[in-house]
Structures are given as structure tokens and as C-alpha cells.
C-alpha positions as protocol buffer text, in pm:
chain_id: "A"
residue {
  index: 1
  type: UNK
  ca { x: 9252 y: 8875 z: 12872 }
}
residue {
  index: 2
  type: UNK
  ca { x: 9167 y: 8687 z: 12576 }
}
residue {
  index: 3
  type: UNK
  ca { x: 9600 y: 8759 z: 12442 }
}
residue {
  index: 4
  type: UNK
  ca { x: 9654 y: 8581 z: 12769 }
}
residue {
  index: 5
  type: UNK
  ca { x: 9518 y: 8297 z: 12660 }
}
residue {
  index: 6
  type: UNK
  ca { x: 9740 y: 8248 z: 12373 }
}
residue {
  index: 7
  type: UNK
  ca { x: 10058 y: 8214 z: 12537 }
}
residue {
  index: 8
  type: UNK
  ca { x: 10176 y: 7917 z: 12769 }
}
residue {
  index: 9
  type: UNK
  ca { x: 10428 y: 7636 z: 12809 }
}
residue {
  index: 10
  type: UNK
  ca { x: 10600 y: 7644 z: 12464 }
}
residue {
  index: 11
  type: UNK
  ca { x: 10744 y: 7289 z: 12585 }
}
residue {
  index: 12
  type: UNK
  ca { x: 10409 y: 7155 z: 12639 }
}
residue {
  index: 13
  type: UNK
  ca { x: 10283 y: 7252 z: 12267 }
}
residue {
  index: 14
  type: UNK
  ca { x: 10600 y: 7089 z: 12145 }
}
residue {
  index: 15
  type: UNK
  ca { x: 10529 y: 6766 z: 12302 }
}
residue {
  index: 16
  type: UNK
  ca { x: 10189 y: 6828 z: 12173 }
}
residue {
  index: 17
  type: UNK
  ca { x: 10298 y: 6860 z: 11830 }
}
residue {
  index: 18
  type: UNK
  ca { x: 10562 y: 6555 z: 11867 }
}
residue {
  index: 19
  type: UNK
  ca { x: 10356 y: 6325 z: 12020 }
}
residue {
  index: 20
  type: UNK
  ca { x: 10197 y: 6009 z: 11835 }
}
residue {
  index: 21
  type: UNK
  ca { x: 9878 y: 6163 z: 11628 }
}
residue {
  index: 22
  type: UNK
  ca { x: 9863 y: 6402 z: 11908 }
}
residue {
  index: 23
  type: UNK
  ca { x: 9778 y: 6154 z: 12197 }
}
residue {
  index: 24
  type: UNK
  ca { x: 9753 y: 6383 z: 12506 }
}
residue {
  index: 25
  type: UNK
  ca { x: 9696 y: 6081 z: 12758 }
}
residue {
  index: 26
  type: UNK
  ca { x: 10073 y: 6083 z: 12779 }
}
residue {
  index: 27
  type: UNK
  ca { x: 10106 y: 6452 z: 12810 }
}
residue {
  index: 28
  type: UNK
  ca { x: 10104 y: 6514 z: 13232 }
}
residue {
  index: 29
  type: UNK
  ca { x: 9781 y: 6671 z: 13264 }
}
residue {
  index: 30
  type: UNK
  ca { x: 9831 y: 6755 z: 13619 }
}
residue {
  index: 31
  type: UNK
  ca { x: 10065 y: 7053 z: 13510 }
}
residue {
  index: 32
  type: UNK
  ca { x: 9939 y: 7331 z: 13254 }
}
residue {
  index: 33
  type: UNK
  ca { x: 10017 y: 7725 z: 13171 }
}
residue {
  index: 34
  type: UNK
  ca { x: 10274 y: 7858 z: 13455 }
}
residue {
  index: 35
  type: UNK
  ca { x: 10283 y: 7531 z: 13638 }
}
residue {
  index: 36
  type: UNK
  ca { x: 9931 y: 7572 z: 13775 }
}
residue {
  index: 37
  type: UNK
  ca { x: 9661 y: 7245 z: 13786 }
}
residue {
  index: 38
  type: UNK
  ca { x: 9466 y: 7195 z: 13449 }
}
residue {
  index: 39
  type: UNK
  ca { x: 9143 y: 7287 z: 13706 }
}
residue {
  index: 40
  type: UNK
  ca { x: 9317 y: 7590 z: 13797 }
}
residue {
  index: 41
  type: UNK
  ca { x: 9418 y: 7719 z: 13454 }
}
residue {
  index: 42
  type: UNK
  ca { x: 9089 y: 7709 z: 13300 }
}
residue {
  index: 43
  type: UNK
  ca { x: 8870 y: 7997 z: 13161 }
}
residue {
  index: 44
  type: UNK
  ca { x: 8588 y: 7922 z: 13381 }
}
residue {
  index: 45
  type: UNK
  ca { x: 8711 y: 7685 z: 13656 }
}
residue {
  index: 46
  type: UNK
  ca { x: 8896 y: 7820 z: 13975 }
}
residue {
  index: 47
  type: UNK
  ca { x: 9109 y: 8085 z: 13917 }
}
residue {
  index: 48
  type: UNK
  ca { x: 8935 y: 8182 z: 13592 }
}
residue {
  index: 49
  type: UNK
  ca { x: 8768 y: 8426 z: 13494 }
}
residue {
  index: 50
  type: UNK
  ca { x: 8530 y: 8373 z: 13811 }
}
residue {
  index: 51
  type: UNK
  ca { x: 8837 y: 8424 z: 14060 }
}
residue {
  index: 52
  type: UNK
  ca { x: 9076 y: 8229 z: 14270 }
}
residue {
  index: 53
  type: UNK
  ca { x: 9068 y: 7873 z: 14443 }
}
residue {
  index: 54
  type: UNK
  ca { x: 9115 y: 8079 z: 14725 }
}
residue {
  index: 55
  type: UNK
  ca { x: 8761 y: 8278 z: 14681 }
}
residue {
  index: 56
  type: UNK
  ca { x: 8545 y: 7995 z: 14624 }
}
residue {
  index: 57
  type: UNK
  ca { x: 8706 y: 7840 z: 14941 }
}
residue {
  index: 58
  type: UNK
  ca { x: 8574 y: 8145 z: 15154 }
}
residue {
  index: 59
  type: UNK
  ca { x: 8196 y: 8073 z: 15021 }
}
residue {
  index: 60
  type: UNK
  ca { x: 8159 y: 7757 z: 15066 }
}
residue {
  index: 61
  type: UNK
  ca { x: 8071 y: 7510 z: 15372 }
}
residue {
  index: 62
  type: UNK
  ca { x: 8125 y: 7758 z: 15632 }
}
residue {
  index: 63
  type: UNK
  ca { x: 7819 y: 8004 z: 15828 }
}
residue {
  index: 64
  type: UNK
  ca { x: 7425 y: 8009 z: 15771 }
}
residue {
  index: 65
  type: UNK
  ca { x: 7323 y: 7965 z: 15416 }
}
residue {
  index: 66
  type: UNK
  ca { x: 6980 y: 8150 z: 15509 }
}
residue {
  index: 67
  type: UNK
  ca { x: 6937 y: 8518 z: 15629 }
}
residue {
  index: 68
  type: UNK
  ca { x: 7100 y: 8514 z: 15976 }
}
residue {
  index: 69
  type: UNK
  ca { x: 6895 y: 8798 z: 16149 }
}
residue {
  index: 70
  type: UNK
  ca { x: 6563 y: 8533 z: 16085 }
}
residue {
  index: 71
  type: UNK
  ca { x: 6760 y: 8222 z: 16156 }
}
residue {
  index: 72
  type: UNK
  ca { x: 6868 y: 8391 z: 16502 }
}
residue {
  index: 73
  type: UNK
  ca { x: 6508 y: 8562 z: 16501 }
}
residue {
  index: 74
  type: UNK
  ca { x: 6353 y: 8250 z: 16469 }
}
residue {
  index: 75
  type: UNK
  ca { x: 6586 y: 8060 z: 16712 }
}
residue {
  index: 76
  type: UNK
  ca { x: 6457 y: 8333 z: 16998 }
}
residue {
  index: 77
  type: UNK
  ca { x: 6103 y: 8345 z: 16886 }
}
residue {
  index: 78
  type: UNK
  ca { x: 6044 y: 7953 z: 16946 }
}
residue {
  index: 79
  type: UNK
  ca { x: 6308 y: 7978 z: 17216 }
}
residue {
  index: 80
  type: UNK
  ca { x: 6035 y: 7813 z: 17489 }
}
residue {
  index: 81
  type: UNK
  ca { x: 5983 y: 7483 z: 17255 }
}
residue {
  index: 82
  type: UNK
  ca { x: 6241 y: 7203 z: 17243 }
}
residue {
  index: 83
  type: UNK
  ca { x: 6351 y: 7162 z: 16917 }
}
residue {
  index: 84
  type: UNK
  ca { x: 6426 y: 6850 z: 16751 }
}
residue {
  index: 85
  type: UNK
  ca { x: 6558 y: 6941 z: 16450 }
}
residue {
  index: 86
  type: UNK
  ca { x: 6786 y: 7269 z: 16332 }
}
residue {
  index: 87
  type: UNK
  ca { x: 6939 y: 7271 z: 15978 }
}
residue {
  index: 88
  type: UNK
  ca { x: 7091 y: 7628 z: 15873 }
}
residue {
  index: 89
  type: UNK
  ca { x: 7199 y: 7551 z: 15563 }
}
residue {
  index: 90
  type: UNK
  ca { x: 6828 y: 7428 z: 15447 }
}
residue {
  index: 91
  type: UNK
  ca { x: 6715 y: 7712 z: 15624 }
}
residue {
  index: 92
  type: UNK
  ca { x: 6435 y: 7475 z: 15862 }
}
residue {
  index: 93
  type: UNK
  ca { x: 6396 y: 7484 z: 16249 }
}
residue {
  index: 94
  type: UNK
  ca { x: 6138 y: 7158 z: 16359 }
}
residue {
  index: 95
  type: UNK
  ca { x: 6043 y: 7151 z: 16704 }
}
residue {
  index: 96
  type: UNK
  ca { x: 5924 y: 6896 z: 16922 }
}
residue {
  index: 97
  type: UNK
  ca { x: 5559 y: 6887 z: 17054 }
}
residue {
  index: 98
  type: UNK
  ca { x: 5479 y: 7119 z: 17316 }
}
residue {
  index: 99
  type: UNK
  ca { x: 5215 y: 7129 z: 17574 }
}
residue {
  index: 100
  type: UNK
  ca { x: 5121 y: 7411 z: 17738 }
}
residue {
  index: 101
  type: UNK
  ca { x: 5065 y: 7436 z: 18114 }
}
residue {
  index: 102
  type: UNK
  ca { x: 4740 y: 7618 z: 18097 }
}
residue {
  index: 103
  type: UNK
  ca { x: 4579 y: 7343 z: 17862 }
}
residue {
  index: 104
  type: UNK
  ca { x: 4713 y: 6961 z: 17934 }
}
residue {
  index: 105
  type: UNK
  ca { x: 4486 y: 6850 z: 17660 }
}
residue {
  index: 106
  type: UNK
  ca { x: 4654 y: 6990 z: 17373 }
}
residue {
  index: 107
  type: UNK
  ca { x: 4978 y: 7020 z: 17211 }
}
residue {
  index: 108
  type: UNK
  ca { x: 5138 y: 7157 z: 16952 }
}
residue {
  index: 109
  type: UNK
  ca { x: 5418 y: 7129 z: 16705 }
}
residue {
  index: 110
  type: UNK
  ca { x: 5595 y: 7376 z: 16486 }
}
residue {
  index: 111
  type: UNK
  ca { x: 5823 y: 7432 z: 16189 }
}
residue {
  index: 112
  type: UNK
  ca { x: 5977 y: 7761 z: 16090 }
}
residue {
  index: 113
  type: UNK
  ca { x: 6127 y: 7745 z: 15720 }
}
residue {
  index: 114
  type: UNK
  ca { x: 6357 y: 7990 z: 15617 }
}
residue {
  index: 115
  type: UNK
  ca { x: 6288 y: 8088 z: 15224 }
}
residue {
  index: 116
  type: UNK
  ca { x: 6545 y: 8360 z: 15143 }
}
residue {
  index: 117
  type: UNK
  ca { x: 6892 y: 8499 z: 15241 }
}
residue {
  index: 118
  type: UNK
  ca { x: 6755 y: 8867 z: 15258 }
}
residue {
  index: 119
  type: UNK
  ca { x: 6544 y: 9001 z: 15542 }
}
residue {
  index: 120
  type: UNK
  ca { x: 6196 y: 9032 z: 15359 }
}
residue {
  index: 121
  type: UNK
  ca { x: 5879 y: 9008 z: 15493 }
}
residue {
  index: 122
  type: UNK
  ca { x: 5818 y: 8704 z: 15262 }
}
residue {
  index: 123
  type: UNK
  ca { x: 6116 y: 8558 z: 15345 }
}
residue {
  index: 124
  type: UNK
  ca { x: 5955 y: 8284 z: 15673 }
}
residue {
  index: 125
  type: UNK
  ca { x: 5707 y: 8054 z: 15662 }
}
residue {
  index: 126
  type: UNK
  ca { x: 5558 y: 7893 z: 15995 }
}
residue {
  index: 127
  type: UNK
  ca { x: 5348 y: 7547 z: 15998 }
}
residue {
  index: 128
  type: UNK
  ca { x: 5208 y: 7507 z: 16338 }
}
residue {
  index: 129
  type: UNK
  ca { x: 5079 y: 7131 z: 16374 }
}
residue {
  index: 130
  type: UNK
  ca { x: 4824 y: 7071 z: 16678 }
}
residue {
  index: 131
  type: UNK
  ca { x: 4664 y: 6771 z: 16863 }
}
residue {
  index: 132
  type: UNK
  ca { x: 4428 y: 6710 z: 17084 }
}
residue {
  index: 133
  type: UNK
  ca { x: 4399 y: 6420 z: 17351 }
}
residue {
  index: 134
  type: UNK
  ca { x: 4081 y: 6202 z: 17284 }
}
residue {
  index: 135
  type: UNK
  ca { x: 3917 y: 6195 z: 17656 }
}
residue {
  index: 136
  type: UNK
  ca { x: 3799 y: 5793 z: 17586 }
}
residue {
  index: 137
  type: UNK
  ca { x: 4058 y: 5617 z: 17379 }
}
residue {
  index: 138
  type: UNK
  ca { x: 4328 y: 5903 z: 17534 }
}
residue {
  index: 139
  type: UNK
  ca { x: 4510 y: 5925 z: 17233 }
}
residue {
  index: 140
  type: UNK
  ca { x: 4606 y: 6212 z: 17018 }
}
residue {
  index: 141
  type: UNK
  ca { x: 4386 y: 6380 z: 16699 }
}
residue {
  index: 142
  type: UNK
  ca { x: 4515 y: 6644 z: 16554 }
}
residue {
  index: 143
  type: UNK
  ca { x: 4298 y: 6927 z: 16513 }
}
residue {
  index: 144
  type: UNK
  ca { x: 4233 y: 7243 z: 16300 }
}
residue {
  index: 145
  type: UNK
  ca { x: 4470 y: 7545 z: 16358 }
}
residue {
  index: 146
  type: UNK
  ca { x: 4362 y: 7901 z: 16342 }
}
residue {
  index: 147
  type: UNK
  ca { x: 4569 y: 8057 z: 16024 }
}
residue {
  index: 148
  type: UNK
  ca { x: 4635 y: 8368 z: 16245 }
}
residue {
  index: 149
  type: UNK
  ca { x: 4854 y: 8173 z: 16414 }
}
residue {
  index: 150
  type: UNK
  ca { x: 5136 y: 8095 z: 16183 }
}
residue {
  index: 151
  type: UNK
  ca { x: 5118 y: 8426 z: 16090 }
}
residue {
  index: 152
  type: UNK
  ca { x: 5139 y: 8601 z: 16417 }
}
residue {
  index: 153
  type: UNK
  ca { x: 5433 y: 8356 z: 16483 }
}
residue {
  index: 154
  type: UNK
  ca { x: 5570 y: 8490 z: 16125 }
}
residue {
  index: 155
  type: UNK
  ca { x: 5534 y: 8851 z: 16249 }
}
residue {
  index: 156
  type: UNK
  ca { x: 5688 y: 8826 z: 16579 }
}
residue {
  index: 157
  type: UNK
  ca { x: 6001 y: 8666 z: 16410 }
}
residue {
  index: 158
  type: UNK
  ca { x: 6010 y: 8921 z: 16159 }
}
residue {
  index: 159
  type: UNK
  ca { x: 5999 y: 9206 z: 16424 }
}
residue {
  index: 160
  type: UNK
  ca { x: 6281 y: 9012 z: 16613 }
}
residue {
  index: 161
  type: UNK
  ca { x: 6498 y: 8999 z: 16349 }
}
residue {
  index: 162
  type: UNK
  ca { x: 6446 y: 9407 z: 16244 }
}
residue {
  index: 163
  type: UNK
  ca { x: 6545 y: 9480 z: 16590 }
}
residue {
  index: 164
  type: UNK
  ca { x: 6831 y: 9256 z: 16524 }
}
residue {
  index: 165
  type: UNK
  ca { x: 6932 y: 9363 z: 16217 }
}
residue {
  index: 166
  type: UNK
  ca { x: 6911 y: 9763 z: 16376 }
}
residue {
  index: 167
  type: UNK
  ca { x: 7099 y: 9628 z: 16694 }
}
residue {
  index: 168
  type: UNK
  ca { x: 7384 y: 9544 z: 16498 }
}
residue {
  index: 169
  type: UNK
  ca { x: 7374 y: 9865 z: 16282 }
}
residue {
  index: 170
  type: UNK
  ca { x: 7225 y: 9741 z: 15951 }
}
């Protein structure tokens, strides 16, 4: 690899060589070794020594940039709570607030953040936000959560995604 790097465009090293006190801004730079882009005939650019134009195309921009068994995991955990925002790539899932049926006077709110792209037990965090409604003003205060609740949220999307991650044959 490193002989490869010796040869090239013997015109090109000509011009070089001819040029006035070897100004390159009039050499095309567009063109270099085996007619290739100056980006794409670099040691470490595209097509380097860390692979094609064509590879780094397949990695970026596309799919879940999180673990997808606890994206989907979380996405059917918190299935019953509208959401308002989803981002995959930042790995966070924000819902909207929620009341339950069986208690009108409180609500609750909650964000699922995706911290890794392997399925680890470490690898979700859950914030659940809750409110109460004042009975004299009528307004909302939020109030103190129990910690056992993020994390049973936390356990129930990690035992989602195992059975999706075994479902699929992983």
C-alpha cells in the first residue's frame, strides 16, 4: 500500500515541476491519481484507507441511530400515551401529558432516552414528570414521583425489547 502511493499521473508531476515556482492553483485539482476526485484519492478521505465513497454512503442518514429492539421496545411500552415528540437518531421519545381515567386529578408526562446502540440493561433512561390539579386555584403543581417508577417503566422496556430481540432470532 504505501508503493501505491508513489506512482500516479506522470503528466500531472510534470506540470507540477513546469509550473511557475510550483503554483498548484492552476493545476485542475478536481482530477488526481487515475482520474479519481482529489477527496477520493486521499489516504484517509473516501476511498482511502477507510474504504469507498460507496461505504460511507451506506452508514450514513439512513435507519435508527440508537439500538432498534429499545427504540421499538420503547415505542410499545408507552404505546397508550400520545407522544409529542420522537427523534431516532438522538435516541429520545417525549410524550404528551396523560391523565388517567381512574384519577382526573393527576397527570403525567414522560420521556424515554435512548443512551446506547447495544441492548444493555444500562442502555434507557425514563423521566416521568407528574402534576397535580390544585382543587382552589384549579391549576396544575407538579408533584413528587416515586423513583420506582421510572424504573419499572425502564424494566418493562427492557423485557420488551429481549423478547424482541429473541423474536427475531438474535
Amino acid at each position: 500500500m504505501a508503493l501505491s502511493g508513489c506512482g500516479g499521473d506522470p503528466d500531472a508531476v510534470k506540470e507540477r515541476r513546469s509550473g511557475p515556482s510550483g503554483d498548484r492553483n492552476k493545476r485542475d485539482m478536481t482530477t488526481g491519481i487515475g482520474g479519481r476526485t482529489q477527496e477520493e484519492g486521499s489516504l484517509l478521505g473516501p476511498g482511502g484507507l477507510f474504504g469507498s465513497k460507496a461505504d460511507r454512503k451506506e452508514n450514513t442518514g439512513t435507519g435508527v441511530a440508537v439500538n432498534a429492539f429499545l427504540w421499538r421496545a420503547s415505542l410499545d411500552t408507552i404505546n397508550f400515551i400520545p407522544l409529542v415528540s420522537a427523534d431516532p437518531f438522538g435516541g429520545v421519545i417525549i410524550t404528551d401529558w396523560y391523565t388517567p381515567a381512574e384519577q382526573p386529578a393527576e397527570r403525567m408526562k414522560v420521556q424515554v432516552t435512548i443512551l446506547d446502540r447495544e441492548l444493555r440493561a444500562d442502555g434507557v433512561r425514563v423521566s416521568v414528570f407528574k402534576q397535580t390539579q390544585n382543587g382552589k386555584a384549579g391549576g396544575w403543581v407538579d408533584a413528587q414521583v416515586d423513583q420506582r417508577t421510572n424504573t419499572e417503566i425502564e424494566n418493562a422496556i427492557l423485557t420488551r425489547a429481549r423478547q424482541l430481540r429473541i423474536a427475531q432470532g438474535g
